[in-house]
Structures are given as structure tokens and as C-alpha cells.
N, C-alpha and C positions, 0 to 999 in steps of 0.2 A: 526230658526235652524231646519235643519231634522233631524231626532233621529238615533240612531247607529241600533234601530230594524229597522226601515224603510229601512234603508241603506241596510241592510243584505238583507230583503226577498226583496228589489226590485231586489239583485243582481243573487236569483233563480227565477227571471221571467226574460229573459233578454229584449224579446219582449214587455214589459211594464216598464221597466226601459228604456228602450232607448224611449219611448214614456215619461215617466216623464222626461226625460233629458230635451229632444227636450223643451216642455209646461216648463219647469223650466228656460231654458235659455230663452225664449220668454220676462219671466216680470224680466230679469235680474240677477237671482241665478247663482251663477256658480256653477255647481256640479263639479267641478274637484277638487282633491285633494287638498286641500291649498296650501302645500310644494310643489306641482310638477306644479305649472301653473309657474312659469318663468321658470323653466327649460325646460318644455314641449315646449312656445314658442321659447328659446333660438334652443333646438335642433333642432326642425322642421320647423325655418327658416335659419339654416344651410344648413337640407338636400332639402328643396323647391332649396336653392341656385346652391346647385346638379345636379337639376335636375332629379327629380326621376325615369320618366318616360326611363330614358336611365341606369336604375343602378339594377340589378340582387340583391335584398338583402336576406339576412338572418334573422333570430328575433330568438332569443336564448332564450327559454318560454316564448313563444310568450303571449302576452297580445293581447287586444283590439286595443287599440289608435294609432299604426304605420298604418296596413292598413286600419283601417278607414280613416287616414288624407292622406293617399298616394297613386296611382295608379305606381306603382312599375312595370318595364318590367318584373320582376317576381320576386312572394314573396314564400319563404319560410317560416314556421314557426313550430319547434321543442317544443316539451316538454317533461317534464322528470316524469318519469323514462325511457322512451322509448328511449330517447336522452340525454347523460349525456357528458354533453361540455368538462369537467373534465377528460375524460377519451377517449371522442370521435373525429373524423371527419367526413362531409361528404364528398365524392368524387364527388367534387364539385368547381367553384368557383364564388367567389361574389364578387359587387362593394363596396357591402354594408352589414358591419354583425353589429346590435342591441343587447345591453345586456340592458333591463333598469329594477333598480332596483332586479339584478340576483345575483351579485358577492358576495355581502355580505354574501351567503346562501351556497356557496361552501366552501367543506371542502379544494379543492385544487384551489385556483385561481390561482396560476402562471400557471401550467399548462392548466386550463382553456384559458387562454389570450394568450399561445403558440399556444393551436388548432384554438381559430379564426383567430390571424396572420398565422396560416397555410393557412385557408381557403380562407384569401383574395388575392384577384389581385392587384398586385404593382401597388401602385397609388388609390389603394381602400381604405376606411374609414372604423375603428372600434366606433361605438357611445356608448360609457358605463356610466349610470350613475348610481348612489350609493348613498345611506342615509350616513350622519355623526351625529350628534346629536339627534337620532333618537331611543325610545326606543327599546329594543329586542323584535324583532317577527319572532320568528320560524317560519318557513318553508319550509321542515319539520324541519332546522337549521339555528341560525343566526350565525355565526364567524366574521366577518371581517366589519371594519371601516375604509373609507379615507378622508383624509384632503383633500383639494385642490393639495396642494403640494404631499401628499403623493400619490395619484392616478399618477401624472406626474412619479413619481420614480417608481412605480408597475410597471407601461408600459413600461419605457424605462428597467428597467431589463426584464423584460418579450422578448423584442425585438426590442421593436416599436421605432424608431429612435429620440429626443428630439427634432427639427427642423420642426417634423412634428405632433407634441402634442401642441393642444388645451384646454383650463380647464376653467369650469366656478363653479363657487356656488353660492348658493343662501338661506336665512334665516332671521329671525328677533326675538325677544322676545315675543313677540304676538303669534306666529305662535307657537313657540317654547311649551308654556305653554300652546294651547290649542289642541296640540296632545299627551300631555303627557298622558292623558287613553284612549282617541279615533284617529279615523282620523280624520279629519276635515276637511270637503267643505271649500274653500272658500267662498261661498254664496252671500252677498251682499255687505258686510263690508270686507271682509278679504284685511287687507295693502300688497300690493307688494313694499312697501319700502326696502329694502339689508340692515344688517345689517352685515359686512364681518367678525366681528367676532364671529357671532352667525349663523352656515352654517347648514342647515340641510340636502339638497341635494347637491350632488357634482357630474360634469357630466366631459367628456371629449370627443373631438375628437380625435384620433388617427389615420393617416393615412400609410400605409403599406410605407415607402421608400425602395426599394432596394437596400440594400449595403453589404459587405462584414460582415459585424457583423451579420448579420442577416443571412444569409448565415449559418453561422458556431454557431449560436444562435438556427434556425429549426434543424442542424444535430443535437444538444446535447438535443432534448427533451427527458422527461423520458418516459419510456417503463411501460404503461398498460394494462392491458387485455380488449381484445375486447369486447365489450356489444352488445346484440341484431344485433348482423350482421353488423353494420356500421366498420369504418377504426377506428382501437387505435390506439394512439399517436403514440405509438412506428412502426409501420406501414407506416411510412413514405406517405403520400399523401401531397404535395404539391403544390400550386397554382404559375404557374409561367407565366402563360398569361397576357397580361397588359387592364389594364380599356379598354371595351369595348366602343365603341363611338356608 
């Protein structure tokens, strides 16, 4: 097992941590987060499925792992405070917009989930996943927890049409009890067995449908003040071009 200090100061070198990665995966460690290796493969052979290389995405504080695994016709990647999804759009549209592990940290998700449904192209994909069983970790706030089921009913009030939502989770008791004070590698031993009613990440696809609910869903966003020069909600910028080919 590698220790929580180890973990930390390899993550202020990154050019020596991505060299431990690499030598760690060589004799079998897996350094990925424990909780998020089925999830991770779930999404990212959804979007391989995609097709990346023909999809304009978005990453809404942006981490590492999207564009390392993806060669994107073009990537975006926002962070905050400079970018506050909650309050923001860009004038912009995407095939593709990324929330992972984001929403639980916003003080406003619903309207969060209105501006990326604003931002995408009908027929474009929203990919969100989220901790459920998961202790609190601020950053700089934690709020909000979904089930499997409850992430489907977020979306579809939010806008996103029920025909066109996807949801997976993933968890076990093992896993469960040994992030209860740290994170944890999965390393050599970590089980990917599902245990469905012990979920500690929960993901979803959401794809933009075009329909009249929606429609009349984008007119009734609430009106915030603009930040650092990008489009507020209330501002109306909306994405009505269809998936690029």
C-alpha cells in the first residue's frame, strides 16, 4: 500500500508522479482511485463509442484523466473561480460537456445542469458523475448527494429528456470501509465486484433531445449576475446547431 503522504507530495511533482504512475502500472499497481476505476471504464468506453475525435467537448474543472485518455476535435477545460458553471455560459457549443465528480460542490446544481443543457448541441451528451456514499470533502464545499435513481430525476427536472438518460453505479463494502479516512488506490487487491446496494459513485449520461419542454425549460432559467466577462444564465446564450459530423 502507498501511504496518503506519498500520494500528496507525488501530486506537487506531477512530472514524477506521472513517471511513478507509468513504473507502478508496469509490475501491476493500479494507482487509480479505487471508487472511480469501473466508473472511469464505464464512461470512457461510452465516449470511445462516440467517437471522440469528431466531438467538440467541454470538462467543467477540468481534471487530468479526460484529455489524457482522449484526443478530442477540441477540448475545453474551465476552472473555478475564473468559471462558475452555476452562474455561467460560454458562447459556445459542444458535442460533449464533462462534470466528474463537480456537482456535489455546487451550492446551485440545478442551475448548474441548465447552463450545460444550454451549452450543448441537440443530440450532444452531458457525462456527470458524482460520489453517493462518500465521506464529506469540501471543496471549497461539499452539499449535495445522488442515488442512482435520484441523479435520473436531477436531469430530467433540470431539462434533460428521460428517454435519453443513462445511469450507472458502482460500489462494495470493502471499498466502502477502506476510504472511510483516505482515498484509496486500488493497487493490487482492490475487488471490482458491484455491490448495488452499497454505491459509492454514481454516473450518468444525458443526451440534449430536442423538444418542446425543453424549449420552454431554457426560457425559464434563473437570472444571475454575470462573472468575469463570460454569458449569465439569465443572458440567454443558447446552443441550437445540431451534432457536428
Amino acid at each position: 500500500m502507498i501511504s496518503e503522504a506519498a500520494i500528496t507530495w507525488a501530486r506537487t511533482h506531477p512530472a514524477l508522479k506521472e513517471r511513478l504512475r507509468r513504473a507502478l502500472r508496469a509490475i501491476g499497481y493500479d494507482t487509480s482511485d479505487w471508487m472511480r476505476v469501473v466508473m472511469y471504464r464505464s464512461c470512457f468506453a461510452f465516449i470511445a463509442d462516440l467517437g471522440p475525435e469528431r466531438l467538440d467537448a467541454l470538462e467543467i474543472s477540468a481534471g487530468p484523466h479526460w484529455a489524457r485518455e482522449f484526443r478530442f476535435r477540441s477540448y475545453t477545460g474551465t476552472g473555478y473561480p475564473n468559471f462558475d458553471i452555476c452562474a455561467q455560459t460560454l458562447p459556445a457549443c459542444f458535442d460533449l460537456i464533462i462534470a466528474d465528480q463537480v456537482f456535489e460542490h455546487l451550492r446551485w446544481p440545478y442551475r448548474a445542469a441548465q447552463n450545460v443543457l444550454a451549452m450543448l448541441r441537440p443530440g450532444g451528451y452531458f457525462v456527470i458523475t458524482v460520489p453517493f456514499l462518500v465521506r464529506i470533502h469540501p471543496s471549497p464545499i461539499d452539499c449535495s448527494r445522488w442515488s442512482e435513481e435520484g441523479l435520473r430525476y436531477f436531469l430530467i427536472e433540470c431539462g434533460f429528456d428521460d428517454t435519453g438518460i443513462t445511469t450507472g453505479s458502482w460500489g462494495n463494502r470493502a471499498c466502502l470501509k477502506a476510504n472511510l479516512t483516505t482515498w484509496r488506490k486500488r493497487g493490487l487487491f482492490g475487488s471490482l465486484t458491484n455491490e448495488p446496494d452499497v454505491p459509492l459513485v454514481v454516473w450518468a449520461f444525458a443526451q440534449r433531445v430536442l423538444t418542446p419542454h425543453h424549449s420552454s425549460a431554457l426560457r425559464q432559467r434563473d437570472t444571475v449576475p454575470a462573472v468575469d466577462g463570460a454569458s449569465a444564465a439569465g443572458e440567454s446564450f443558447e446552443c441550437s446547431e445540431g451534432v457536428r459530423s
